[in-house]
N, C-alpha and C positions, 0 to 999 in steps of 0.2 A: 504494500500500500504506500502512496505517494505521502509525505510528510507533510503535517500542516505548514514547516515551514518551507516546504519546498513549494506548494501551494500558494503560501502568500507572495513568495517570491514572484510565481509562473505568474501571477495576477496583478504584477507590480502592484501590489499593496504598500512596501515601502518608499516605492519612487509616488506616489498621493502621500505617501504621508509627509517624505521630505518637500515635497514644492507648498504641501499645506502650510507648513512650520517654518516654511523661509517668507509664505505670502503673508503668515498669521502676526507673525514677528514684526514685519513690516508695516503691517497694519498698525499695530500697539504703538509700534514709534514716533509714527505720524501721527496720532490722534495725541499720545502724551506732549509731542512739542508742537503742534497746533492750538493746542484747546485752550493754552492760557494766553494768548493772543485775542481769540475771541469771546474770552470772557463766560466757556462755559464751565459747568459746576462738574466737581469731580464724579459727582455720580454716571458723567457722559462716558468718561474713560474709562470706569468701571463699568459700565455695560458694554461697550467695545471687549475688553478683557473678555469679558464671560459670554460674549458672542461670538466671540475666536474660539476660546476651548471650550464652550458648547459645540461648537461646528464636526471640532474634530473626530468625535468617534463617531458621526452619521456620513463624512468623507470617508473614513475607510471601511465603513459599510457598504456604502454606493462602489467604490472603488473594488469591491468581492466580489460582484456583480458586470461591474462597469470597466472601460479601463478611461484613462483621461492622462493626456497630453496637451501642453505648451499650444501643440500645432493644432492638436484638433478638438480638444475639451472635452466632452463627457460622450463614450459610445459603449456600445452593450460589446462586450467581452469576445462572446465566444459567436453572436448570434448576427452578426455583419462582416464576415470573411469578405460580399465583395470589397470592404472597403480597406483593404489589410493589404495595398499597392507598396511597394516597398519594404516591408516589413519583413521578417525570415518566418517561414514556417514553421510551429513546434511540433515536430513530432508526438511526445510527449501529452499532447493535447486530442490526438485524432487516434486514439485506444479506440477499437471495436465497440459497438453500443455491449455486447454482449463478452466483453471480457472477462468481466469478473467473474460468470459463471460461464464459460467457455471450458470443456476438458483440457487437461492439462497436453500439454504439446509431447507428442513423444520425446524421446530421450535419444532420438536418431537425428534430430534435428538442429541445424545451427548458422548462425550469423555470421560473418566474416565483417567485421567494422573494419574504416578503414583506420591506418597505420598512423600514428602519430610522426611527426620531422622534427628529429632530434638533431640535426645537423646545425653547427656553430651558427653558418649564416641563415637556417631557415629558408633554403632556397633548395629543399631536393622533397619538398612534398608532391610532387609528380609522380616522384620514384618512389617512396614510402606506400603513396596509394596503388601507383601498378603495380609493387611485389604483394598488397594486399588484394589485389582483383587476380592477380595470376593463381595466389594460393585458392581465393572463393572458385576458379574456374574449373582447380584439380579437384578438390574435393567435388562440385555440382558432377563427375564423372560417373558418380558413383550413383547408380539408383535406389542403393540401400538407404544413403543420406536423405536427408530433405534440409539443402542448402537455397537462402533466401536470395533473393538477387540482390544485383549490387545495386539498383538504384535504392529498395529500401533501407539497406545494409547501411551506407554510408551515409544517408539521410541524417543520420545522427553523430555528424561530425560537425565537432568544434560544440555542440551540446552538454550541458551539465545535466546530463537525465541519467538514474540508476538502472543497472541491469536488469531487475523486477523488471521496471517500466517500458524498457528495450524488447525484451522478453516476448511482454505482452501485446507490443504495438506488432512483432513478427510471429510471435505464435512458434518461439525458439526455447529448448530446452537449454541450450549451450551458448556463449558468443565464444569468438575469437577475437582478439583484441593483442595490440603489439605495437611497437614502436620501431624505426627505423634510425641509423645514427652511420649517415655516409661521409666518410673523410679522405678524399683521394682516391684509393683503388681498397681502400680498406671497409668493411662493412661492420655494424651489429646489432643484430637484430634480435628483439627480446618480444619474445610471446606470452600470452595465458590464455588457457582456455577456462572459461571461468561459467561454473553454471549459475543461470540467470534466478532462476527460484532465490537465491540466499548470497547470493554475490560470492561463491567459495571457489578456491581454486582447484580445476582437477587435474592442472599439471601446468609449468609453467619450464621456460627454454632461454638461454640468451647462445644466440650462435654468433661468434666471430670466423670470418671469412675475409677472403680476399672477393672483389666483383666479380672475377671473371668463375667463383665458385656460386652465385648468388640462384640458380636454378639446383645446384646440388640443397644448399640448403632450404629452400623452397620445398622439395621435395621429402625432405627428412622433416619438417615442420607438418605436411602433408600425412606422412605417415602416424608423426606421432597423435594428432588428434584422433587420424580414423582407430586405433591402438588404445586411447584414450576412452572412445566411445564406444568399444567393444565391433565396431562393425568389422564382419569376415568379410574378407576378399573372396570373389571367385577366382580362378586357377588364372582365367584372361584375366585379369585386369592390373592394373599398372595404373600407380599413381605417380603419372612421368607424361609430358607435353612433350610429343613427337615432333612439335613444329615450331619449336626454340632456334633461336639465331646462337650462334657462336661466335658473334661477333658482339662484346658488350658496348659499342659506342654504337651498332646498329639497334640496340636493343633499347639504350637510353634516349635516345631522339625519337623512337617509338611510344616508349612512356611520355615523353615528352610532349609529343603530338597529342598521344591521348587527351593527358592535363587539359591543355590549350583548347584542345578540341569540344570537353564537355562543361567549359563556361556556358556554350552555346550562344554565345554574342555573335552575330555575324563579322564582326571583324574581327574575331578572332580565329576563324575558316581557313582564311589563308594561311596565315601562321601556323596552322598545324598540318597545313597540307603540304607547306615547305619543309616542318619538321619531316613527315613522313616520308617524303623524297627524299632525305638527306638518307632515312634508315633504309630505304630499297638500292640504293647509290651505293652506299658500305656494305649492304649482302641485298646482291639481288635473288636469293634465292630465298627470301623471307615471306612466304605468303601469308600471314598475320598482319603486316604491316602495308603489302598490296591492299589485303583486302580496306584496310583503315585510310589508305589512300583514298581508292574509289568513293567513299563514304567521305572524304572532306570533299575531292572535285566535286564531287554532286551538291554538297551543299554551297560550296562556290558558287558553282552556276546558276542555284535555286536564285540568287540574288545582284546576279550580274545583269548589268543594265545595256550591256551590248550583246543582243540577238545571235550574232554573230560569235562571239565568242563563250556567250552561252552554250551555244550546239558543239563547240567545239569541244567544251570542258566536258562536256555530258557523253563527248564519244570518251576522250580519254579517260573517265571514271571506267565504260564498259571495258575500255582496255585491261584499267586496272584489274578490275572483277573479277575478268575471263584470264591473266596472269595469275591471280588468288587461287583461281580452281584448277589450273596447269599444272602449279605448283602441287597442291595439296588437296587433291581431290577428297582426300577421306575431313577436310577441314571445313565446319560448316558455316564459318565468318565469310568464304566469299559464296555462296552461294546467296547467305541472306542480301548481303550487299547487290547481286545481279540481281536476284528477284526484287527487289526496291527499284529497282530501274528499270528495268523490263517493263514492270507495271507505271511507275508514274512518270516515263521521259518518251518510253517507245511502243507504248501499249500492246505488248506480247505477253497479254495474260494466261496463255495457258502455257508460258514459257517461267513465267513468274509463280504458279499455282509448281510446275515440276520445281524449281530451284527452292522453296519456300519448304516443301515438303521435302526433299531431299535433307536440307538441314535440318530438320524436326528431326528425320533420321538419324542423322549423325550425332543428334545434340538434343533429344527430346526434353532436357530441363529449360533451355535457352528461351526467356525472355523475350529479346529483339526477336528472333524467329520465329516468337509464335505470335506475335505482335503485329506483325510484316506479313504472315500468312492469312491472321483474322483481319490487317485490312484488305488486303486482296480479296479476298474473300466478298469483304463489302462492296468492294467494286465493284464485282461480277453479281453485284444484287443476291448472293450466296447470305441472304440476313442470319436466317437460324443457327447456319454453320458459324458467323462470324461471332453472334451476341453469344456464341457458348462461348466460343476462346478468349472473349473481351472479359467476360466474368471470371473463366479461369483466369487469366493473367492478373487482373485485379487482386483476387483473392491468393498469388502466392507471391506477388511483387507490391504487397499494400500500402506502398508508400510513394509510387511510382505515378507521378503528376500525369505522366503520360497514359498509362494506361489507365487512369479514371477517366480523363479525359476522350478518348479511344471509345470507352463503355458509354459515355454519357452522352456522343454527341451521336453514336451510332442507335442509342436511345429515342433521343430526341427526335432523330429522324423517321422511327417507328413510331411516331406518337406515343409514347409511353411517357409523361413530360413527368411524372411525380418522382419516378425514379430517375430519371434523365436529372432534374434538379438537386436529386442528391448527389448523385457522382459525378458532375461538374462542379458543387460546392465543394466538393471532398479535393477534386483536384486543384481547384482555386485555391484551397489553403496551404497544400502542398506546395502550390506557385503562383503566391499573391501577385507576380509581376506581370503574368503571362496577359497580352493582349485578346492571345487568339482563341484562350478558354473565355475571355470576356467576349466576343463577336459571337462566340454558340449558346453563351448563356443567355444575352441580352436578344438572341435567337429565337428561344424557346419566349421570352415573354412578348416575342411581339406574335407569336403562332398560338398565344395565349391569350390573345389581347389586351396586352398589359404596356404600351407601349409608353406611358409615362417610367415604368419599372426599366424596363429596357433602354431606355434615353440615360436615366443613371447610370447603369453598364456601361452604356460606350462611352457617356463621356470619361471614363477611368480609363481606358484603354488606350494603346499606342498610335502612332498615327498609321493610316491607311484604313484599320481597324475600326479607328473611332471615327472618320467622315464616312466610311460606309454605315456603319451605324445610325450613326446622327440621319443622315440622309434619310433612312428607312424608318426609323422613330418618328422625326418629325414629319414624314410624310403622311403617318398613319394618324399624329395629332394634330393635322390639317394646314401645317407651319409651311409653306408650300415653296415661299421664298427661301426658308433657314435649309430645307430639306434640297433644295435647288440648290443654292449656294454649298451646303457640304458634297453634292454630288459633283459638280466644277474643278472644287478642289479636288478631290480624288481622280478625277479624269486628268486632271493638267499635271499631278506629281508623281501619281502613281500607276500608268496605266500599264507601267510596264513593270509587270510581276504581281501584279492582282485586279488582273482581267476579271478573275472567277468572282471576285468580290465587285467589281463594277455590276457585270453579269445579273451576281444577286440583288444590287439596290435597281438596275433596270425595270427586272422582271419585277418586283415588290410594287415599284410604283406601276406598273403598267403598261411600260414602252416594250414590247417585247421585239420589236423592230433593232434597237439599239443593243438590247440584250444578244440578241445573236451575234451583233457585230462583237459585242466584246468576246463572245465565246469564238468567233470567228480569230479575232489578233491572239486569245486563248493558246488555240492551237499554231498561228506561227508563232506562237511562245514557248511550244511544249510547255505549257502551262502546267504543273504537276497536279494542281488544283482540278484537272478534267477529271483525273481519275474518280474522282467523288462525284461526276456530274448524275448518277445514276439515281445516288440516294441524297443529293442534294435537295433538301426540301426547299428552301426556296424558288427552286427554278421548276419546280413542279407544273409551276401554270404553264410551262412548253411544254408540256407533254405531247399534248395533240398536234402540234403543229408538223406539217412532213420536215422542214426543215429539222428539226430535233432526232428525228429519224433517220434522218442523213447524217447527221452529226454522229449518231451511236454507231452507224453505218463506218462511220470515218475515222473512227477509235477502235474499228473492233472488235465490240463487244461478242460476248459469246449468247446466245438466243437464249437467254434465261426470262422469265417471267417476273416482272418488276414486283417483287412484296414491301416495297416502303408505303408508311401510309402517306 
């Protein structure tokens, strides 16, 4: 159980009480060397007094409840996530409604957190978390395990939350937990495996190494946990990555890239896509680091503003791809990476449904690849197939912004809106910044008719996001000039990489005429946004139209029968 004072903490209950007692202070002082100035009687100061600390224990009441800040003053705590733009997610706070009486997690079960950067300058937490994601990838080998992914795993870095609490947010009997301390060519790396029920250690390791032994130890880390946890090996199985570089400066620009790469700020794409090419440069026989290639060019491209060079990035990613699975056919990192591409640059979905499934194959625990397969899935209007693997994925990566997100808007688009507003609230809190969970939430309330609700959405969201928005809000509140004018904007800044969102405020107001033209520049965009054009609920009102017909005609699609509502 969480501690009341960890409680009041999580509640900032002492940050209300100190701005109360710096305001209340203040207050006494001015009214003590004011009052005799204007000649009032002491009884004034003395009711000042006792109306400051009368105040204060119904502030940190309200504040139990409430949170309040400087910036923003009094808001309900836990019950306004949209408005929590900036802020970090707590883990710690989005426990299961049903944890406390949830059966206990087996005992096969465990978290890999990531690795603390004990390093003098603080400058190799890259590396700390990639020997911490290589170890979560050896044990996820194992189908005896039930290892969590890394997005919820690490979700709780740089957090002061207890293992209990960790525990219960993953539904883990064990964590992994360690520190990393690189100096030179020198390593050491200190572990515990620690079970979450009671915080106790069931074994704990400090390895010194040289780098170029840092997959030996890895591996010896690897064994002693599964040893630890009682689980037997079968005769095949080897807890040992077949598709390690041997070169450690290709290996380090690899983690490197990684780092860089899961900021997810678009300008930080390139930079790890340059990392990455320095690692296939130093061993081009690294198909790990191909496939991490192809996944940065693609996102490169996703946001290059010359057409031209877009298409160009977007072959070299499949270059990459189809390098990854040359290399290391039994490896299921380039496959997921082609089948992402396949589907949303060059519409070979049944090219992308084979490479999607091949990696389940290879990799039945993997996340991204089932992630990548349930949205194909959606694409191909496959709804029932996809809303299963959307809820699995939810429920073993719980912490995974992305994958609520995935579930909720794949939700939303089957009309299902009750549940659809829970797991886009769930992912919004997970990633208060995200624009594009705000565009599907404030989605849902105009397909709800709530378009005053939905106007507050987008105005929080980022640009592109927020005048399409706006555009579509105020056009449903009859604002016809405000709704005009955000639509302007969006055509003159941004029409180049969110066609599909002109597309939706088109169709919304009506012009379906214009509508097609942007789905028309869409496609010389390789728009990756078409891919959704299926279960795009907005664009619904083309249904009928032949042109639209044409369209699905000119993507591809496979003769499925549309089940979106």
């Amino acid at each position: 159980m969480i501690s009341i004072f960890s409680e009041l903490k999580r509640r900032h209950v002492h940050r209300t009480a100190a701005f109360y007692a710096a305001g209340g202070w203040l207050v006494v002082q001015i009214a003590t060397q004011v009052a005799p100035y204007f000649d009032m009687p002491n009884w004034t100061v003395r009711l000042v007094i006792v109306a400051v600390l009368g105040g204060f224990p119904i502030s940190i009441l309200l504040s139990w409840y409430y949170e309040w800040s400087p910036a923003t003053g009094w808001r309900r705590e836990l019950d306004a996530p949209a408005e929590n733009q900036g802020r970090a997610a707590r883990p710690d706070s989005l426990l299961p409604d049903d944890a406390g009486s949830a059966e206990a997690p087996s005992d096969k079960s465990i978290a890999v957190l990531s690795f603390a950067d004990m390093s003098q300058a603080k400058d190799q937490e890259y590396f700390s978390d990639g020997l911490a994601e290589e170890l979560l990838n050896l044990l996820a080998q194992l189908p005896q395990l039930r290892v969590v992914a890394r997005t919820s795993s690490f979700s709780f870095k740089g957090k002061d939350v207890d293992a209990a609490t960790i525990g219960k947010a993953l539904k883990v009997a064990t964590l992994l937990a360690g520190s990393v301390r690189k100096h030179g060519n020198t390593l050491r790396i200190n572990t515990q495996l620690i079970r979450a029920a009671d915080n106790s250690h069931l074994w704990s390791q400090t390895y010194d190494r040289e780098l170029t032994d840092v997959f030996k130890a890895q591996d010896e880390i690897a064994q002693a946990v599964v040893e630890a946890l009682k689980v037997r090996l079968m005769p095949e199985q080897q807890l040992t990555n077949q598709h390690r570089t041997s070169n450690t400066a290709a290996h380090d620009q690899f983690l490197l890239g990684q780092g860089i790469f899961r900021r997810g700020r678009y300008e930080d794409f390139s930079h790890a896509m340059a990392a990455f090419q320095r690692a296939v440069q130093l061993d081009p026989t690294y198909a790990p680091a191909y496939a991490a290639l192809a996944y940065a060019e693609n996102s490169v491209a996703d946001f290059c503003e010359d057409s031209e060079r877009r298409a160009e990035l977007q072959m070299e990613a499949l270059a990459s791809a189809n390098h990854a699975v040359a290399l290391a056919p039994e490896l299921a990192d380039g496959y997921v990476i082609r089948g992402r591409l396949r589907s949303r640059n060059l519409w070979n979905w049944v090219g992308a449904l084979q490479d999607l499934e091949r990696a389940l194959e290879l990799d039945p625990n993997s996340s991204e690849a089932r992630l990548q397969y349930g949205l194909v899935l959606q694409y191909v209007d496959r709804i029932p197939e996809s809303l299963a693997i959307a809820k699995t994925v939810t429920e073993d990566d719980p912490l995974s912004w992305l994958a609520w997100f995935f579930y909720g808007a794949l939700l939303r688009d089957t009309g299902r809106m009750a549940e659809a507003r829970t797991a886009l609230q769930r992912a919004l809190d997970l990633n208060p910044e995200s624009s594009w969970i705000r565009y599907v939430l404030g989605g849902l309330d105009l397909f709800e008719g709530k378009p005053e609700a939905a106007l507050a959405i987008y105005l929080q969201a980022g640009a592109a996001y927020r005048q399409a928005g706006i555009a579509m809000a105020e056009h449903s509140l009859g604002h016809e000039r405000e709704s005009a004018q955000a639509l302007a904007e969006l055509e003159a800044k941004y029409a180049n990489g969110f066609s599909i969102q002109i597309a939706d405020v088109q169709t919304w107001r009506g012009n379906h005429d214009a509508a097609f033209a942007a789905l028309e520049r869409a496609c010389t965009q390789t728009d990756s946004g078409l891919a959704r054009i299926r279960t795009n609920r907005f664009l619904h009102p083309l249904r009928g139209d032949p042109r639209y017909t044409a369209l699905l005609d000119r993507l591809a699609f496979p003769k499925y029968e549309a089940t979106g509502a």
